[in-house]
N, C-alpha and C positions, 0 to 999 in steps of 0.2 A: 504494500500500500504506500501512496507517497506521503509524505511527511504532514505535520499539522498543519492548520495557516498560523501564519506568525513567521516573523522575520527568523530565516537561518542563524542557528551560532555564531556565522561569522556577517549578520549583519544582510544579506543577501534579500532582495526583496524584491518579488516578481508578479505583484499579483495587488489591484487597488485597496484590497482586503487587506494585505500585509503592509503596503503604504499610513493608510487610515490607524493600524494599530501602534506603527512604528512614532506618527506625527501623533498621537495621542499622549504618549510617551514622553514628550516634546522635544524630541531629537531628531535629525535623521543625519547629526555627523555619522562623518566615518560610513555610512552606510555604498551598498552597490543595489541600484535601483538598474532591474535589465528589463528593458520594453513592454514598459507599463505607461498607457496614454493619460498624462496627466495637467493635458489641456483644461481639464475642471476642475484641477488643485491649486488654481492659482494662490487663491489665498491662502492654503496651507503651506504654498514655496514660503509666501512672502515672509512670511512668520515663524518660520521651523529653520532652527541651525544647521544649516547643511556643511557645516565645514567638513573637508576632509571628503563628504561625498563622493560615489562616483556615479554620474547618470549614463547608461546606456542605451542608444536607443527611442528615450522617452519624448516622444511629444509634448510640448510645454508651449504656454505662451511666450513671446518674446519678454515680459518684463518680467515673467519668472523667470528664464534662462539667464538673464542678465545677472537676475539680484543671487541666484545658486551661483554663477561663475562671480561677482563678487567675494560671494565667500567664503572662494580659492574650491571650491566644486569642481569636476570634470566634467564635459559634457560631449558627449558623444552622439551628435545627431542623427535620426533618422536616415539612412541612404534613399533616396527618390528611387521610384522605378523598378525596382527591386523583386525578384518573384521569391525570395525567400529574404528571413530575418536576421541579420547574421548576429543580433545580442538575444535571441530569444531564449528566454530562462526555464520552457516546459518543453517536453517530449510534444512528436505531431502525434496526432491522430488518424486512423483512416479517413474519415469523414474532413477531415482539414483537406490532405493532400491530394485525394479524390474529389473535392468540390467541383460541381460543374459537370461532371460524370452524367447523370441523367440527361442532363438537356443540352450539353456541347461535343460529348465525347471526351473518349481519354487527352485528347492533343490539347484542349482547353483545360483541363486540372492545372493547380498548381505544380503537381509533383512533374508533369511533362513540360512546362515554360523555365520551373528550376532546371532540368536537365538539358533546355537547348541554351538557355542563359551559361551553364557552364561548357558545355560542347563551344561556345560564338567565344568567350571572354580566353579559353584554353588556348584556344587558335589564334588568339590577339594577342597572347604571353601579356595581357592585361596586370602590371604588380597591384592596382588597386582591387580588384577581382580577386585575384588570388590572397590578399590580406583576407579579403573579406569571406573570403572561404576558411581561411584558415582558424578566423574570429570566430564564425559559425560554427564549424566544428569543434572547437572549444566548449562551445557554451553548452552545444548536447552532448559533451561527455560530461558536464559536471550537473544538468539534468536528470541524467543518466542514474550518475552516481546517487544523486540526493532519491530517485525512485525508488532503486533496490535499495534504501534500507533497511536492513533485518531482514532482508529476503533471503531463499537459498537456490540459487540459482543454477540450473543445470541446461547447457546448449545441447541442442538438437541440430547436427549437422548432416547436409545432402547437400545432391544433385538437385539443379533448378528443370532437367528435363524428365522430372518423374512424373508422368500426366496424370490427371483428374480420370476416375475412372479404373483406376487399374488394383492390383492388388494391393500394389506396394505401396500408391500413395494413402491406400484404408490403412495398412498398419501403423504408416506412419505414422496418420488421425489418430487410431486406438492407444498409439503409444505416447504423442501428446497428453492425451486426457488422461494415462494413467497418471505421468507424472505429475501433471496436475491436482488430480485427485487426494496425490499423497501428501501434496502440501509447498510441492517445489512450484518456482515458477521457470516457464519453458523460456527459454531465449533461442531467437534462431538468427541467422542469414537473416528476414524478411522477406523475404524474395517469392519465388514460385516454387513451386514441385515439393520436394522434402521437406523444403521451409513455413510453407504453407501449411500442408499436411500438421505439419506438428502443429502449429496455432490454430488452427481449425480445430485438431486434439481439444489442446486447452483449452478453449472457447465455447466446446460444448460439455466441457466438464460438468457445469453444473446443470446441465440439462437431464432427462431420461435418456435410456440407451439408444434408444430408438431414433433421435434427434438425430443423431451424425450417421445411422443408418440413411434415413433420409437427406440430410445433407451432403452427403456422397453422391447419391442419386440424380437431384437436381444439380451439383456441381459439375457432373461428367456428359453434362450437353455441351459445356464449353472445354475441352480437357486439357487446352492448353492458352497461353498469353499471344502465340503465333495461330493466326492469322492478325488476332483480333484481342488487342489489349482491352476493347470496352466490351466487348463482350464478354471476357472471364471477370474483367470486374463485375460489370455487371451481376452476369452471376454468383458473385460473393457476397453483394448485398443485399440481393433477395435471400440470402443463405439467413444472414445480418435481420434483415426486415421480419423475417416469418418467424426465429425465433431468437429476438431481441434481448439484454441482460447474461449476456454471455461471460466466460471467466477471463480475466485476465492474461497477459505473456508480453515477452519484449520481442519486435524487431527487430532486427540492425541489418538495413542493405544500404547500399551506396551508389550516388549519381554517378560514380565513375562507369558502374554497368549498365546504363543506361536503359539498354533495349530488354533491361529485366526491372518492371514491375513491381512495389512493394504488394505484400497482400494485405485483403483487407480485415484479416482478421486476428492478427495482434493487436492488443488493446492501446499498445502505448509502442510507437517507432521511432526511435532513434535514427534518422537518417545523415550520411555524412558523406560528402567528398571525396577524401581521401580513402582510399580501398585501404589503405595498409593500420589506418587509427583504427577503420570499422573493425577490419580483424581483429587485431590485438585486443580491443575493446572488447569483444564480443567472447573472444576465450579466456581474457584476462580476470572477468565478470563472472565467468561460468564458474564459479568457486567449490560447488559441490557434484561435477563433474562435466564430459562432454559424452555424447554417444552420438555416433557417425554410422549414416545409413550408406547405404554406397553409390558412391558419386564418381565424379571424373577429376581435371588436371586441380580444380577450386578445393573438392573436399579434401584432397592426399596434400594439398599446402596446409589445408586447416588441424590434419591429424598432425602434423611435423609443426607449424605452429604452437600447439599444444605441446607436443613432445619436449622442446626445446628448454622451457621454462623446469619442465618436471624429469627432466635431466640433469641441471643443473641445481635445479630448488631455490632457484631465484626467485620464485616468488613463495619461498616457504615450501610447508611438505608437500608432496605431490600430486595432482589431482584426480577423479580418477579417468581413467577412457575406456569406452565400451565401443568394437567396432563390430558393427553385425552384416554379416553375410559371408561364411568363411570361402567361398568360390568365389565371390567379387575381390576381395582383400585377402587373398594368397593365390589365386592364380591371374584371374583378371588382372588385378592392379597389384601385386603380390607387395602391399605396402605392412604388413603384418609381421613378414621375419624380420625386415630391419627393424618395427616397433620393436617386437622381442630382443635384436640383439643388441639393441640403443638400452634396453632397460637391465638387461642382464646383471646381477649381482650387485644392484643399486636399488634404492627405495624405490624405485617407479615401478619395480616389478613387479609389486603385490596390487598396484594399481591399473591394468590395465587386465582387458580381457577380451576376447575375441568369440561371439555368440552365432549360429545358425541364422536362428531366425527376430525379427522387430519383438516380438511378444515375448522373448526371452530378456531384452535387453534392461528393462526395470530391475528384475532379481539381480540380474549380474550389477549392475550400478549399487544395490544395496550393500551385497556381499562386498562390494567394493571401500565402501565407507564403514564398512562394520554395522550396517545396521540389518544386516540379514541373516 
């Protein structure tokens, strides 16, 4: 769950709710305000200490902005024109990044004008662009952070070409919601196929069983994002619409992959620029394990990703990994013996494991943490 309202520990305030309580207080030195429109606060600028402040973002009138940079404030205005926010202080939503969906098509969303705005500004080697990407991504990893606390968070790792329809992308589904069920929260890619599947899991977690029976069903008219990106959305939100109050999970995919789709059924997406933050982020986060369905060149960087930290134990004891399909990951993509000889006679050893089939892979993650 994310955090209370009320200004973060360290002052952090994102939201007119957390303004109003922080000026009540009758301070807002020191504070960091991130893109909260506070064109109708003027009288509370004019009269609240803002030394030391820092505004990002924020919409003000001119004689606030003046009288806060008086007094020694930062202020970091709005960027004009912009198809994303690069100081925004919350995680997106599907329904943010999808707007427009019903009645323009996917090419009018936001999430499709952020990704030709970065494809135009790439190819300009634009350094103001590229700050402002790199601001943005800043600011949802520390969104990020403040969502998952006290979560326990476990990545679900695939292939984005496992289509709608098929067996593999049901287990996935069933093995999202198991996890979900148990209390973890699922983090994926964001993307399609694997990644989907598992948010889809946790999303009808709290539903009866039957739900994701049925929503399997109705998803597998559209089974993939190719031909037709508004049409697999589309079909996500009718998934969305008919049963509504669904459970929680994280996304994390990236504008860099452009021609792959966030799905719409993580509750809360971290979306980010940089492919290489997204990663690290996204397995750096997974703290109470990863399980990898079997994918192509993306998933065997995310399994060595993983590996790398829990080889070394840089980031602490090791976490664990479940990678399931022993024919994909020992002959297919034979990425399994080197996990085993990378761990060999080090703590990662007791950590990883290698399962037959999706429906296996919850027990194996338990057994893995000891809680099995």
């Amino acid at each position: 769950m994310p955090p209370p309202p009320g200004p973060r520990h360290d002052g952090e305030i994102e939201s007119l709710e957390e303004f109003d309580l922080a000026v009540s207080h009758g301070t807002l030195a020191g504070h960091r305000v991130q893109s909260v429109d506070l064109t109708d606060r003027t009288f509370a600028l004019l009269g609240a200490d803002t030394t030391g402040a820092v505004f990002l973002g924020c919409p003000m009138q001119p004689d606030a902005a003046a009288k806060v940079r008086a007094d020694g404030a930062l202020v970091f205005p709005p960027v004009p024109d912009l198809h994303v926010d690069p100081y925004r202080g919350l995680l997106y939503s599907p329904d943010e990044l999808f707007e427009g969906l019903a009645t323009d098509g996917y090419e009018a969303t936001p999430d499709a004008r952020a990704y030709a705005w970065f494809q135009k500004t790439k190819a300009d080697g634009d350094i103001f662009a590229s700050m402002l990407r790199s601001i943005h991504d800043d600011a949802i990893s520390d969104a990020l952070d403040e969502h998952l606390i006290g979560a326990r968070v476990v990545g679900v790792m695939g292939g984005h070409a496992m289509a709608r329809g098929t067996d593999a992308y049901a287990g996935a589904a069933r093995l999202g919601r198991v996890l979900a069920r148990s209390g973890l929260t699922v983090a994926t890619g964001g993307g399609p196929g694997a990644m989907e599947a598992a948010n889809l899991g946790a999303y009808a977690a709290p539903h009866p069983d039957e739900m994701l029976d049925e929503a399997l069903e109705l998803l597998a008219k559209a089974p993939s994002f190719t031909p037709s990106v508004s049409d697999w959305a589309d079909a996500a939100f009718e998934v969305r619409d008919r049963w509504p109050g669904g459970g929680d999970s994280i996304g994390i995919p990236t504008w860099f992959y452009g021609h792959e789709p966030p799905n719409a059924f993580a509750g809360h997406i971290a979306k980010y620029f940089a492919n290489a933050t997204r990663e690290d982020g996204l397995l750096a986060r997974s703290a109470a394990g990863a399980i990898f369905l079997p994918g192509a060149a993306g998933t065997v960087q995310e399994i060595f990703d993983n590996a790398t930290p829990n080889y070394y134990e840089s980031r602490g004891e090791p976490t664990p990994m479940v990678l399931v399909n022993t024919a994909h990951w020992t002959r297919t993509l034979p990425t399994w013996p080197l996990l085993q000889s990378l761990a060999a006679g080090r703590p990662m050893e007791s950590r990883i494991a290698l399962v037959d089939s999706v429906d296996e892979a919850p027990a194996a993650l338990m057994s893995l943490t000891g809680s099995g």
